[in-house]
N, C-alpha and C positions, 0 to 999 in steps of 0.2 A: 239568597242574595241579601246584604247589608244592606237594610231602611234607609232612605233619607233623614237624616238626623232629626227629633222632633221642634230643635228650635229654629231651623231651617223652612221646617215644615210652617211653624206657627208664622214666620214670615213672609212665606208665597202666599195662605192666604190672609194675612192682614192688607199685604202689597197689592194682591187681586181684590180686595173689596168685598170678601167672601162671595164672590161671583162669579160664574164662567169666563175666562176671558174670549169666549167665541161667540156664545148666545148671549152672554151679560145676567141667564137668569143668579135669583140667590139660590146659594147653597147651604145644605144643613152637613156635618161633618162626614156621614154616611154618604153621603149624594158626590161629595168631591174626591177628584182624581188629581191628584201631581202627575203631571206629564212633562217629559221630559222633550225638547225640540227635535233636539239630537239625542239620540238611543243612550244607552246607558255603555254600551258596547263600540258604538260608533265613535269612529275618529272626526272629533271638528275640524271641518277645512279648516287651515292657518291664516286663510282672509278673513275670518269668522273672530274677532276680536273676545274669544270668550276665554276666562284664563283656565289653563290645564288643571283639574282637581279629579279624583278617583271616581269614580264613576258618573263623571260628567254632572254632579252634582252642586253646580256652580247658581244662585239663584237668577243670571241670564238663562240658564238654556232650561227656565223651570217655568211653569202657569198650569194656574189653577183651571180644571175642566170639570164640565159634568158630565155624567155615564154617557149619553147620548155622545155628545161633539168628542168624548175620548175617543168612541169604536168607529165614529165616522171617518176620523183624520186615521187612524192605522188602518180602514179599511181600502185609503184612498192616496196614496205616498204624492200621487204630483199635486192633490189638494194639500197636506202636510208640509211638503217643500215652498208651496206657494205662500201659506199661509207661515209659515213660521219664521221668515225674513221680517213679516211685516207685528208678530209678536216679541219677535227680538229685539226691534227699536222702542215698542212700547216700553220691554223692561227695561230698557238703556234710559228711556225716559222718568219711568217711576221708580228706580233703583237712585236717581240726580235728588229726589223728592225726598227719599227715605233708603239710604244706605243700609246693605244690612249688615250688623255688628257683629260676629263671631264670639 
């Protein structure tokens, strides 16, 4: 499967703070995970204001995680769905702060 492009990458975590965005701790580059909201595979509901790009790699439906809060949210889908409405405003928020540039 095609990587997330790595300038893309350098921008989730500058935008996340090199941080988890679930537990908040810091992250060293080993330790972080790009998690994707919505699957790489899955179709965004159309309520879901994220724009169509190939493999959902749009820097809304992306945040930085640590190993731990990655395997908890895939082990827990209605914790994932509950939680990633209220990540996807965050990014709507820090993406208004810091745009990212292609």
């Amino acid at each position: 499967m095609k990587p997330i492009p790595e300038e893309l990458v350098k921008y989730i975590w500058e935008r996340d703070g090199y941080a988890c965005r679930r537990c908040g701790r810091r992250l060293s580059r080993e330790e972080g995970v790009i998690h994707h909201l919505w699957k790489r595979s899955e179709f965004i509901p159309l309520n879901i204001d994220i724009p169509r790009v190939p493999l959902n790699n749009h820097p809304l439906n992306l945040v930085l995680l640590c190993g731990r809060c990655h395997v908890e949210l895939h082990s827990n889908h209605e914790l994932l769905r509950e939680w990633r409405e209220e990540a996807l405003e965050m990014n709507r928020w820090k993406m208004c702060k810091k745009p990212f540039e292609e």
